[in-house]
C-alpha positions as CSV (number, residue, x, y, z in Angstrom):
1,X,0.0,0.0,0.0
2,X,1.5,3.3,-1.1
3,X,2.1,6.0,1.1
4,X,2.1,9.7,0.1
5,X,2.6,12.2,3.2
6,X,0.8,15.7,3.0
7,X,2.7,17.6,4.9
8,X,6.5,17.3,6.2
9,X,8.6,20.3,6.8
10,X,12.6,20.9,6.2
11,X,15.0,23.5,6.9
12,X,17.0,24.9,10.0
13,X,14.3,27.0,12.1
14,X,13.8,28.0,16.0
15,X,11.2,25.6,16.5
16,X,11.6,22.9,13.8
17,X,15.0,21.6,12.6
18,X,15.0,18.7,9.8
19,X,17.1,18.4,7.2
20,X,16.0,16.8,3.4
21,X,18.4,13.6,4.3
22,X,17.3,13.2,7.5
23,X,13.7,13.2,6.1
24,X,14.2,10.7,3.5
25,X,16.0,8.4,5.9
26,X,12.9,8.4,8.0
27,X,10.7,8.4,5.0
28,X,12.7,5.4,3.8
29,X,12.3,3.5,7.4
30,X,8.9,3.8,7.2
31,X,7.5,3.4,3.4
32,X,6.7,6.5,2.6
33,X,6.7,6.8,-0.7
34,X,6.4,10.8,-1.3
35,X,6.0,13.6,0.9
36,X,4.5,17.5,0.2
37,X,7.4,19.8,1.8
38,X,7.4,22.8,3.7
39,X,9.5,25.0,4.8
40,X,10.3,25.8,9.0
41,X,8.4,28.9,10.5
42,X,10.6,31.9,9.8
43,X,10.1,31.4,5.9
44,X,6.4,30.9,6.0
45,X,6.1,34.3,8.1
46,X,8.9,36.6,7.1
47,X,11.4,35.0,4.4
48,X,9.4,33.8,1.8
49,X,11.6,33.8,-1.3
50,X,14.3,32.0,0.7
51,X,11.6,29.2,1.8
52,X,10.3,29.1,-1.3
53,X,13.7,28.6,-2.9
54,X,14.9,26.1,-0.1
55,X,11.6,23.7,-1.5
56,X,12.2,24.0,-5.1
57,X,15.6,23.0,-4.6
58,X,15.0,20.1,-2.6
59,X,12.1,19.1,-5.1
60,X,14.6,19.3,-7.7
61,X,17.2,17.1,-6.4
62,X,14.7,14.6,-5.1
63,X,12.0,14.7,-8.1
64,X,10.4,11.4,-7.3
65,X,10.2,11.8,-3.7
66,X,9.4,15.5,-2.7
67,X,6.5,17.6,-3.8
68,X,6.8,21.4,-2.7
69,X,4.5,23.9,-1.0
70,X,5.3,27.5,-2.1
71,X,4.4,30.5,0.7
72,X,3.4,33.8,0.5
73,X,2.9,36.5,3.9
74,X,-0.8,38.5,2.6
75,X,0.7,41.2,4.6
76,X,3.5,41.7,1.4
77,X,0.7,42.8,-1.2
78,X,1.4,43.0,-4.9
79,X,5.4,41.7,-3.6
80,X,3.2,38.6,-2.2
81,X,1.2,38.4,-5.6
82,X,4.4,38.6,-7.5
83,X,6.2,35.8,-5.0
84,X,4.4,33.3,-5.1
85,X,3.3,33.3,-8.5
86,X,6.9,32.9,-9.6
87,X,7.0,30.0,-6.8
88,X,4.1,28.2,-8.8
89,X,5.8,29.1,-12.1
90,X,8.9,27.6,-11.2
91,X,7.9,24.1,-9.9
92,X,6.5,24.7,-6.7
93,X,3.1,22.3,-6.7
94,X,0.9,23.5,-3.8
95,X,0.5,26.6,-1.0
96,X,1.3,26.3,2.6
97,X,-0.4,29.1,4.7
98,X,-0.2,29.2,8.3
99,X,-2.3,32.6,9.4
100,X,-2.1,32.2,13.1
101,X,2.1,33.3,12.5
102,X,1.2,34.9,9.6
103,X,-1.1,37.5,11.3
104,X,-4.7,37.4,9.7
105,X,-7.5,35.0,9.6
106,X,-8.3,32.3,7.8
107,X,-11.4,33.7,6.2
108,X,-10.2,37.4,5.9
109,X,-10.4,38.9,2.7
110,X,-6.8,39.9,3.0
111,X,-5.9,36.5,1.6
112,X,-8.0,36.3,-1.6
113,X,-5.3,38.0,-4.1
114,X,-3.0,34.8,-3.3
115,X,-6.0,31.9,-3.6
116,X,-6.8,33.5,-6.8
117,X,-3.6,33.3,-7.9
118,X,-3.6,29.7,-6.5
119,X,-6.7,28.9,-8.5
120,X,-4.9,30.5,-11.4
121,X,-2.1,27.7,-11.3
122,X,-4.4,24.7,-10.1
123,X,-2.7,24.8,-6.7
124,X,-4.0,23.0,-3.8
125,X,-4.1,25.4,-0.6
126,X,-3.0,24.1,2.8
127,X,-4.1,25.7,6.1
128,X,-2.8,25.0,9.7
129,X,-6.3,25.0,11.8
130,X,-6.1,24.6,15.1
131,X,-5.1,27.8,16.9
132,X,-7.7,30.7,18.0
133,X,-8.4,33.0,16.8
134,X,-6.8,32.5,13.6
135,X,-6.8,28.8,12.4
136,X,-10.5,27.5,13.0
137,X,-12.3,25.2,11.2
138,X,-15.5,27.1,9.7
139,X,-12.9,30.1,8.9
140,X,-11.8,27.4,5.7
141,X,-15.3,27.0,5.5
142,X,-16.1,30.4,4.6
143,X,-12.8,30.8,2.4
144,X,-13.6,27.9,0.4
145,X,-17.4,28.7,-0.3
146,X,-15.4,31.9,-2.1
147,X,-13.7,29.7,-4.2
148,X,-15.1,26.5,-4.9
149,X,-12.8,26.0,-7.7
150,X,-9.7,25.7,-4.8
151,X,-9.0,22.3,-3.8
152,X,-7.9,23.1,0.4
153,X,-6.7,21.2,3.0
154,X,-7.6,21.3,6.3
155,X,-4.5,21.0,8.6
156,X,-4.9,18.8,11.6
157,X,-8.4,18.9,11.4
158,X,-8.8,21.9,13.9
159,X,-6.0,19.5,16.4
160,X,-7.5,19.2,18.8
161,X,-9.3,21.8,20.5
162,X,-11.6,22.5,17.6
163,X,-12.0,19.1,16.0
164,X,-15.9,19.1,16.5
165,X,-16.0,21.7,13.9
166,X,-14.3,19.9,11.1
167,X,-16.5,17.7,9.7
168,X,-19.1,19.9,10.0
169,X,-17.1,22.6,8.0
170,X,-17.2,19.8,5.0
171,X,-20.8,21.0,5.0
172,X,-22.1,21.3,1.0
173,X,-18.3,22.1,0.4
174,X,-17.0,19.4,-1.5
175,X,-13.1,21.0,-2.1
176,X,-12.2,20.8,1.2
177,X,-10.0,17.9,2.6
178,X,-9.1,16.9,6.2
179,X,-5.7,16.0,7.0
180,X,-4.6,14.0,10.1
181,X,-1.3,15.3,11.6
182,X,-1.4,16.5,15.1
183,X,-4.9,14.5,15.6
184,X,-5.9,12.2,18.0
185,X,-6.7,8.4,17.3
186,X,-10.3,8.8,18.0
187,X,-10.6,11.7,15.6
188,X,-9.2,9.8,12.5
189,X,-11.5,6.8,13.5
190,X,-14.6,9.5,13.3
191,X,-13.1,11.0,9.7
192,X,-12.6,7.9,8.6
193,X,-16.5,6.9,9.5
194,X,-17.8,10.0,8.2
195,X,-15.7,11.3,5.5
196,X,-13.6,8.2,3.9
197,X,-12.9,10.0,1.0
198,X,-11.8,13.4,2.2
199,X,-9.4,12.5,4.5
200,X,-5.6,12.7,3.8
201,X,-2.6,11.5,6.0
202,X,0.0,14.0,6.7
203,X,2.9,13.8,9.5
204,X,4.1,17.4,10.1
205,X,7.5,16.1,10.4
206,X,9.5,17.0,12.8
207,X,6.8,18.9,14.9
208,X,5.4,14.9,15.1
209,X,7.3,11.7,14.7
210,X,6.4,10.4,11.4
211,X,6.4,6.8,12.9
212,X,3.8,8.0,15.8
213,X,1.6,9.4,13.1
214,X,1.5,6.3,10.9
215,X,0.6,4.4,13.7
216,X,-2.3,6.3,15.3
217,X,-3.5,6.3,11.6
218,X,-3.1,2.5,11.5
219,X,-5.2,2.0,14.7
220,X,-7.9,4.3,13.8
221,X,-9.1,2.2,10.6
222,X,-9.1,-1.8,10.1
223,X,-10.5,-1.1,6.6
224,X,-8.2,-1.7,3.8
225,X,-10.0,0.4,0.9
226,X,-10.4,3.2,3.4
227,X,-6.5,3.2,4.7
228,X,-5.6,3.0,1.2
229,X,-7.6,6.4,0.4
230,X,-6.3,8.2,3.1
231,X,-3.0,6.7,2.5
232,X,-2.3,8.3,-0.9
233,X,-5.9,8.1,-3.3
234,X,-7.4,10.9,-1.7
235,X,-3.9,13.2,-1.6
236,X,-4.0,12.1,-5.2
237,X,-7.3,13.6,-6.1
238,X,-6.0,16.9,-4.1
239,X,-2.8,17.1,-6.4
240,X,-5.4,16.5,-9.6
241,X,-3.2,13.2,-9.9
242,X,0.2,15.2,-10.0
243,X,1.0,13.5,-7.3
């Protein structure tokens, strides 16, 4: 069974340190076949170009085993615009936004210059939920009813604090996707009840042990054909199967 990882994060920050070797040894340990990069904190928030740059060039040296998320601060304007549209051009495949750092909410109108130039590429959208006031759950919810062409991810399903909200927030919004990082078992076994194929497994590498996260995964589903989608065929219908 093929395993795809939505989220896994490199680079040399405060609070997260992994390198692109040490992530393919651990991705190697485990099976995972690909993983969607990030980069660490301080290049989601301040540096962009130099995260941006850092992912492109790990994606480049590892083709076959590294997709890359792109990032963009709202806060930069038309010098955001401008960004991450040459992120997108150059190889970058997705967008990583985390507005609890970043300074806005999910759902402000701030943001909507980057999704549309997210829809423009065919970009799937990442958001870190999770974190008031920021990062909640129905916040996506209203952000993706604005662009249903977007294909988003939900980050750790609102982890954990605001969990009860996320599969309500699927609510007649069929491009949103939850992904499982930072979760607790319990949640994943409700996701994978309720919302089989909307449900993507991600590790958030370092911030969790990739091992840990497989696991909880594992014990939250004994069915096959559901594991398998949340495993990699629903990441694949994210990525439009670029994946």
């Amino acid at each position: 069974m093929r395993i795809w990882d939505a989220l896994a994060f490199i680079g040399n920050g405060i609070y997260k340190k992994q390198s692109e070797e040490v992530l393919l040894d651990r991705m190697d340990e485990f099976g995972v076949e690909k993983s969607v990069i990030a980069p660490v904190e301080e290049y989601v928030t301040v540096y962009n170009d130099e995260g941006n740059r850092c992912i492109l060039n790990a994606c480049e040296r590892h083709p076959d085993r590294f997709l890359g998320y792109a990032v963009a601060n709202p806060w930069y304007g038309k010098r955001a615009i401008d960004s991450l549209r040459a992120a997108l051009k150059s190889g970058l495949s997705a967008v990583y936004f985390e507005s609890s750092l970043q300074g806005f909410t999910i759902s402000d109108e701030i943001v909507d210059p980057l999704i549309e130039v997210c829809a423009e590429f065919d970009a799937p959208v990442y958001f870190h939920t999770g974190t008031p006031a920021f990062a909640l759950p129905f916040q996506l919810h209203y952000l993706a009813l604005r662009f249903p062409a977007v294909r988003f991810m939900m980050g750790h399903c609102g982890a954990n604090d605001f969990v009860a909200d996320s599969l309500p927030s699927l609510y007649k919004r069929d491009n949103i996707w939850l992904e499982s990082s930072l979760t607790l078992t319990v949640t994943m076994y409700s996701c994978f009840c309720d919302a089989p194929d909307r449900y993507v497994f991600g590790s958030s590498t370092p911030r969790s042990d990739l091992g840990h996260e497989l696991e909880k995964i594992r014990a939250a589903c004994d069915d096959k054909e559901k594991l398998e989608k949340a495993l990699s065929l629903n990441l694949e219908q994210v990525f439009g199967g670029a994946i």
